[in-house]
C-alpha positions as CSV (number, residue, x, y, z in Angstrom):
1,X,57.4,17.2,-14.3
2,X,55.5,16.2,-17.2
3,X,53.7,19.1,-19.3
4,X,50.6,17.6,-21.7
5,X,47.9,19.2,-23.4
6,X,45.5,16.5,-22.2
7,X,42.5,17.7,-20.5
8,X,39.8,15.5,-21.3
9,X,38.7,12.8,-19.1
10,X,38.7,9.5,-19.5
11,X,35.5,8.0,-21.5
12,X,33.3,5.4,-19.6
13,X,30.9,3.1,-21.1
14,X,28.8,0.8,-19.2
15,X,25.3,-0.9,-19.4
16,X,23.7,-0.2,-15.8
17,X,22.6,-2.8,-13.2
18,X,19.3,-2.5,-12.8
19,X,18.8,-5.7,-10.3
20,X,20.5,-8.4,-8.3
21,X,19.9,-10.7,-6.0
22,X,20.5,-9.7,-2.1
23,X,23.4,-11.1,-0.6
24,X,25.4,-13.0,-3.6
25,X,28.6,-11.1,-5.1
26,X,27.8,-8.6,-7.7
27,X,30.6,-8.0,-10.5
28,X,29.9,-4.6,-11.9
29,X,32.3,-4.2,-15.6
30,X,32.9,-1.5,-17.4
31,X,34.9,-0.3,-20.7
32,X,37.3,2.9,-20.1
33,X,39.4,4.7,-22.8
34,X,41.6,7.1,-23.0
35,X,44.4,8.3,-25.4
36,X,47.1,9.0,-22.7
37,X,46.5,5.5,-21.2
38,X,44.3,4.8,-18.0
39,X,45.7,5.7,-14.5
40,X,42.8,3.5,-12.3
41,X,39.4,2.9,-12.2
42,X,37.0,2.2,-9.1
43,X,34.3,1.3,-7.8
44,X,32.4,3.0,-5.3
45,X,29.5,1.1,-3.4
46,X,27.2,1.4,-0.9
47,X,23.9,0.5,0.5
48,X,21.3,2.6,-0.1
49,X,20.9,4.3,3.5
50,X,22.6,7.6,4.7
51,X,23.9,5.2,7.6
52,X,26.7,3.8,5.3
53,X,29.4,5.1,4.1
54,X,30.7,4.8,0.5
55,X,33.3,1.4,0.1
56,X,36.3,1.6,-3.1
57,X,36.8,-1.6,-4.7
58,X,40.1,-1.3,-7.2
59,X,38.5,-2.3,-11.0
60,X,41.0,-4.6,-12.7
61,X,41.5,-5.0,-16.1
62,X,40.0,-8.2,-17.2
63,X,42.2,-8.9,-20.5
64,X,39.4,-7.6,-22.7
65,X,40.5,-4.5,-24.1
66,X,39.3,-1.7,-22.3
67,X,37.8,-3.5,-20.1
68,X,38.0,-3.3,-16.1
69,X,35.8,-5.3,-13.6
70,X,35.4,-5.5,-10.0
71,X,33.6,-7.6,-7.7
72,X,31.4,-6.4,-4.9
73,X,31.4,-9.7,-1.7
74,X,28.0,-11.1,-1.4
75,X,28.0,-10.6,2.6
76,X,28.2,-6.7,2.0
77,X,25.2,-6.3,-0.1
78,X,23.1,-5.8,2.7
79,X,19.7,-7.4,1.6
80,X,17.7,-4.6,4.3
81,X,18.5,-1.9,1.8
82,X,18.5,-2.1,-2.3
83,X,22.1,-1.3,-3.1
84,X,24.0,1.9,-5.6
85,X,27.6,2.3,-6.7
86,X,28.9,5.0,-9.2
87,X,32.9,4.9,-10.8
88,X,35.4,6.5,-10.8
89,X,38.4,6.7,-13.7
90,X,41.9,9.1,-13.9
91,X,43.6,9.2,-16.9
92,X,47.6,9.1,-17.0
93,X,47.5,13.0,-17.1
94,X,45.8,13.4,-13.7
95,X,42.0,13.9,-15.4
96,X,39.2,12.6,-13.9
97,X,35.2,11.6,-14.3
98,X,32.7,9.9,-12.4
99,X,30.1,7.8,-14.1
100,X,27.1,8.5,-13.8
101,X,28.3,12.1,-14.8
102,X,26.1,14.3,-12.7
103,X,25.5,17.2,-15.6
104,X,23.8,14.8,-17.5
105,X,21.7,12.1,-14.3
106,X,21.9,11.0,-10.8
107,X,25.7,10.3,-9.7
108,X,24.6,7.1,-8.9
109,X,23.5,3.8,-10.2
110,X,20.4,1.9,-7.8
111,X,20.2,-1.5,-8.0
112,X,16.9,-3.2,-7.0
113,X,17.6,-6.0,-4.6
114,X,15.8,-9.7,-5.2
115,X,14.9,-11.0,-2.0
């Protein structure tokens, strides 16, 4: 068992996607640090219906420090509905955050659809 004093959650930065256009693959990246080393980050996705339910994509580091990317197929970006996603990222210590953090805006991200 290992015993650390970590308890802080990993730090995400990323630059929102605002819009896209319907039905090509989107690639959402994002930059996540923490001290006692990255566990995994994903990405969560969806249309933006109640009907669907939430899809995880693993986000793979891209060889850029930091930085972890993942891309969404074009056929699953439904062009009916504009589309959201929010991540996900666990330390090596077991602690966890979701960006958009909810104490501070929606727990999503909505990207406008170009059709």
């Amino acid at each position: 068992v290992a015993v650390s004093d970590d308890e802080r959650p990993p730090t995400v930065i990323h630059e929102p996607i605002r819009t896209a256009p319907a039905g090509e693959p989107l690639t959402v990246t994002v930059q996540v640090r923490d001290p006692s080393g990255v566990a995994w980050v994903r990405l969560r996705y969806r249309s933006l219906t109640q009907f669907q339910d939430y899809r995880t994509l693993e986000m793979c580091p891209t060889g850029r420090e930091n930085e972890y990317a993942a891309t969404v197929p074009g056929e699953q970006i439904d062009p009916q509905w504009d589309f959201m996603y929010l991540i996900e990222a666990m330390d090596a210590c077991g602690n966890g955050t979701i960006y958009p953090d909810l104490e501070v805006e929606t727990p999503y991200v909505v990207v406008r659809l170009e059709r």
